[in-house]
N, C-alpha and C positions, 0 to 999 in steps of 0.2 A: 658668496654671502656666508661667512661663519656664522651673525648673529643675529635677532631680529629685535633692536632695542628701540628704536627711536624711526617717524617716519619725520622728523626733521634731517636731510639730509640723505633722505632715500631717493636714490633717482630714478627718471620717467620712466627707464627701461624696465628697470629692476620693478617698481610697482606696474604695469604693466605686466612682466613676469608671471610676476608671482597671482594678480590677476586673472591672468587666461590660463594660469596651472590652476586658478578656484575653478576654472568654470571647466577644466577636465575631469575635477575632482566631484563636482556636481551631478555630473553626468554620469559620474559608477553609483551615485546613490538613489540612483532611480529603479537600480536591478534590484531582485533578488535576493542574491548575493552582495553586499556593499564592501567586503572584507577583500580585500589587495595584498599581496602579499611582499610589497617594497618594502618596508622594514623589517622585514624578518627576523629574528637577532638583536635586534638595535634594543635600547632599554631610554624611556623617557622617566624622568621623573618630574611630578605635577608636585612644585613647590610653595606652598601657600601659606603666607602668614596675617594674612585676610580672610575674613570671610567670603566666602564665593558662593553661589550656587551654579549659575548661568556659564559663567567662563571654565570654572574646574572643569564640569562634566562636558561642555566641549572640548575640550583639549584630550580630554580621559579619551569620549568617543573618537574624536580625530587619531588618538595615536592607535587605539584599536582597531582602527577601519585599516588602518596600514599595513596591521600585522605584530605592533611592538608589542613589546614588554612593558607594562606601567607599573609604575610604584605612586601612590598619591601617599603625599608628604603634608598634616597639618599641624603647627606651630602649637593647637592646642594641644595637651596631654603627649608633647613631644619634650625633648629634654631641650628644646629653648624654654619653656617655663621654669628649667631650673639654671637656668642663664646662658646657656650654649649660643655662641655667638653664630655670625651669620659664616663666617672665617670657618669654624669647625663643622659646622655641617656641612660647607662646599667640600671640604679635604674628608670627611666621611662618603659622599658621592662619589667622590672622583674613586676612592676607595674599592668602591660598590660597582667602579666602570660603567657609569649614566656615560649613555651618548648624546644625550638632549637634558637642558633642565629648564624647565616652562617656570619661573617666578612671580609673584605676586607676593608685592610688600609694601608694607606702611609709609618706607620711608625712599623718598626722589633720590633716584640715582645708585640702587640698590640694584639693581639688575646691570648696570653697567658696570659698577666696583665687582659683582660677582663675575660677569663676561675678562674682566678687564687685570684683576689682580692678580692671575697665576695659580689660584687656589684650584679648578678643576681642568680637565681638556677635553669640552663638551660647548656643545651648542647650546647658545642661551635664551631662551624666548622672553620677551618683558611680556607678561600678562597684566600688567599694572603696579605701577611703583608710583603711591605714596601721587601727589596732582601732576605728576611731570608726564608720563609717557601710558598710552595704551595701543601700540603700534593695529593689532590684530581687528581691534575692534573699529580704527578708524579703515582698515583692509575691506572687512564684512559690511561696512558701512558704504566705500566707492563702490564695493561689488553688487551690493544692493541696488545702488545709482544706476549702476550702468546698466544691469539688467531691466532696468525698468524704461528709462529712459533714453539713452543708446540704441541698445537693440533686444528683442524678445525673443525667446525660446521658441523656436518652431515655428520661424516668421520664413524661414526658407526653406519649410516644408519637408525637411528632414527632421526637426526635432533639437538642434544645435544651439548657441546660443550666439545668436549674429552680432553681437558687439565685441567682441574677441578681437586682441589687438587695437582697439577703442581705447581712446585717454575720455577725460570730461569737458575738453574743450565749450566754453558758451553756455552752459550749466549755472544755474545761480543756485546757493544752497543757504538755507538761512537756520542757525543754531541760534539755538532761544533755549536762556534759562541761565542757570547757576552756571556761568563759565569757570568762576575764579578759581571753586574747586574743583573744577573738571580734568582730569589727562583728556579723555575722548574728546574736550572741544579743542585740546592743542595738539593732539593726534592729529584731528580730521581736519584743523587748518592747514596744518605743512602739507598733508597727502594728498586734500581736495586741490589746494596752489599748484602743486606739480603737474595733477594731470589735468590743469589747462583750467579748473572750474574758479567760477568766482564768491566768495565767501562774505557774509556777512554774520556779525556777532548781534546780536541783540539781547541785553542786559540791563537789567537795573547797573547806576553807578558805583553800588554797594559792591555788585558781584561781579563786575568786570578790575580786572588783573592789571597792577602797575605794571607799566611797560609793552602795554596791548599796542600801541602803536608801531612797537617792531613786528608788529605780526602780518604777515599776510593777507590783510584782511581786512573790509570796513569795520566799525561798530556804530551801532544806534541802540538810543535808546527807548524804542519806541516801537514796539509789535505793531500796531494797527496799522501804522505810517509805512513801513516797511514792509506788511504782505500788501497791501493796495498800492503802494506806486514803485516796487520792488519788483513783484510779480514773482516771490523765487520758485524756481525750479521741483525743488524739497524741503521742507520743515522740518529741521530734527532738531524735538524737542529734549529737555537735558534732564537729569532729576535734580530736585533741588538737597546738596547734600548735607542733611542735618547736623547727622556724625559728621561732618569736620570740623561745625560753626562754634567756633570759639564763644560762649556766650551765649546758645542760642541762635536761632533762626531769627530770634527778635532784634539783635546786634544789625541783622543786614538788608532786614523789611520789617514795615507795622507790623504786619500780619497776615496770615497765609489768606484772607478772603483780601485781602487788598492785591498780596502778588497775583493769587490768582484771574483777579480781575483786571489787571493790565499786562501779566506776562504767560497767564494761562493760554494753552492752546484750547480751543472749543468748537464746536458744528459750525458758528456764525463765522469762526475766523476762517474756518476751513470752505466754506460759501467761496469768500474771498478770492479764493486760489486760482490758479486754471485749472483745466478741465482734466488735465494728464498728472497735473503735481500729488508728489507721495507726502507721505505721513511719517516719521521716523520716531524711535525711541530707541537709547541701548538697554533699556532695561537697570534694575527694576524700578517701575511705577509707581508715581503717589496719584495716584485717581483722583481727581477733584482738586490738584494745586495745582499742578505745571501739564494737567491732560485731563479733558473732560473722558469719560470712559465713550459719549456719542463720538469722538475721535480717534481714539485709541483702537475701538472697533469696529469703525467705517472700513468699508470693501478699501477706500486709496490706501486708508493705513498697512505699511509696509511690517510692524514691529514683529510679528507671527515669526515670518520670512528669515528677518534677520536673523535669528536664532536656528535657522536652518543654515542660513550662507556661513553661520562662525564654523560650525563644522567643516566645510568644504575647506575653507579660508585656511582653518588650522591643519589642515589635513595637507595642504598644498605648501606652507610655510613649514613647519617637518620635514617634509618631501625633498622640498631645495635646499633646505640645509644638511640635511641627512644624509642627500646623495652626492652631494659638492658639485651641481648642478646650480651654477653661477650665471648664468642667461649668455654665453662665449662658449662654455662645455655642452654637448649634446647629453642627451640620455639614452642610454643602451639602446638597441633596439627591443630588449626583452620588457623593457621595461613601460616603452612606448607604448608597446603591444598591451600590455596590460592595462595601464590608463584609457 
């Protein structure tokens, strides 16, 4: 694995993989100490030409728990503001000898052109480009999955996490909300498809994506209908993305007490569920449109958590690229030892 751009075309092994390296990774941040010293030397640079809050500083803490070197890299008050293309900054890194470069960009297909061009000789992580790809977060999202519903921490009384080596085989998972600008709902279709889960979109007509038919996946349009005779698995609710809406939010619904009242999540829908199904959010929240806050911080809701597994997730994705530890290559013994 040189790059981690796209979980379209990631296969079962390799997600699996990189899976039960989160949940080794899990498991050092329980100590004391959470700091490992496998990338010692290495140098990441957190490249951002988005704003971030939630992803930067995971990526930041993931490459610190490692051991590396960070450079956080943001667009603003950098000499892209005085028109520095994406071309010269990669060849200024490569410069700098970055062994990793973590991206987030405005524009689809900008982490792959940077992977892909020859501009640097470094591992590229997509942190999100523009609606196409958010690989990590639809990662932190199965791993969420699977810890909850797979298998539990400490269910075989050592403390381990029993779903290790687990796909989502029989899993129903239902994404609700703004797909059309979403990467994390075209993330988490390819990567829920592979390991075995079954996927449903639910979306106003507005916000669901020409060409959804090639996707992996049902669509409806119709929340109520689909958690009552659906029964899914998990809810992962989406935010609705204002800043993309060409026009307004008003272009792709009346009005936010309208979507909220047929594609909001709320206490009554969550009644609905069974009894073991989670809560999902990637963050960040509009309270009161696409998530009542009684859901948001219901004991099922998972959203806390999630922001704890991206660390692990990023931490483990580093890791296998880092160390060229391709799921066919073992890992040292030193290094085992230390995870």
């Amino acid at each position: 694995m040189k790059h981690l751009l796209t979980t379209q075309g990631l296969s079962k092994d390799d997600a699996i993989l990189l899976l039960d390296t989160s949940a080794q990774m899990a498991a050092t941040q329980s100590r004391e100490n959470k700091k490992l010293p496998t990338l010692r030397g290495r140098t990441v640079v957190n490249l951002f030409y988005e704003d971030s809050t939630r992803t930067r500083i995971s990526f930041e803490t993931a490459a610190k728990r490692l051991s590396a070197d960070v450079i956080n890299f943001s667009a603003k008050g950098s000499s892209v503001s005085k028109g520095e293309s994406l071309k010269d900054t990669a060849l200024t890194l490569h410069a700098m000898g970055a062994d990793a470069v973590v991206v987030r960009h405005w524009a689809s297909g900008a982490a792959h052109q940077l992977a892909h061009a020859g501009w640097l000789d470094a591992a590229v992580l997509n942190a999100g480009d523009g609606m196409h790809q958010h690989p990590t977060q639809a990662l932190l999202d199965a791993f969420t999955i699977r810890r909850h519903l797979v298998g539990r921490v400490g269910e075989d009384g050592r403390g381990t996490d029993t779903s290790v080596g687990a796909d989502l085989a029989g899993l129903r998972i239902a994404i609700v909300g703004d797909v059309l600008h979403s990467r994390v709902a075209r993330s988490n279709v390819y990567l829920l498809h592979t390991l075995g889960a079954e996927v449903t979109l639910v979306a106003p007509p507005t916000l669901v994506p020409v060409g959804v038919e090639t996707w992996p996946c049902r669509v409806s349009y119709h929340l109520d209908e689909t958690l009552e005779q659906w029964q899914p698995d998990a809810v992962m609710m989406l935010r609705v993305q204002r800043e993309r809406m060409s026009g307004g939010s008003g272009a792709f619904f009346p009005s936010p007490m309208e979507y909220s009242r047929k594609f909001g999540f709320d206490a009554r829908r969550l009644a609905v569920l069974p009894d073991h199904a989670i809560v999902m959010h990637p963050g960040p929240m509009n309270r009161g449109l696409e998530i009542s806050a009684a859901a948001a911080d219901h004991p099922r809701s998972v959203i806390v958590e999630q922001v704890a597994n991206g660390v692990a997730v990023r931490m483990a994705a580093l890791y296998l690229l880092l160390s060229g530890d391709t799921g066919s290559e073992k890992t040292s013994t030193d290094e085992r030892n230390t995870l």
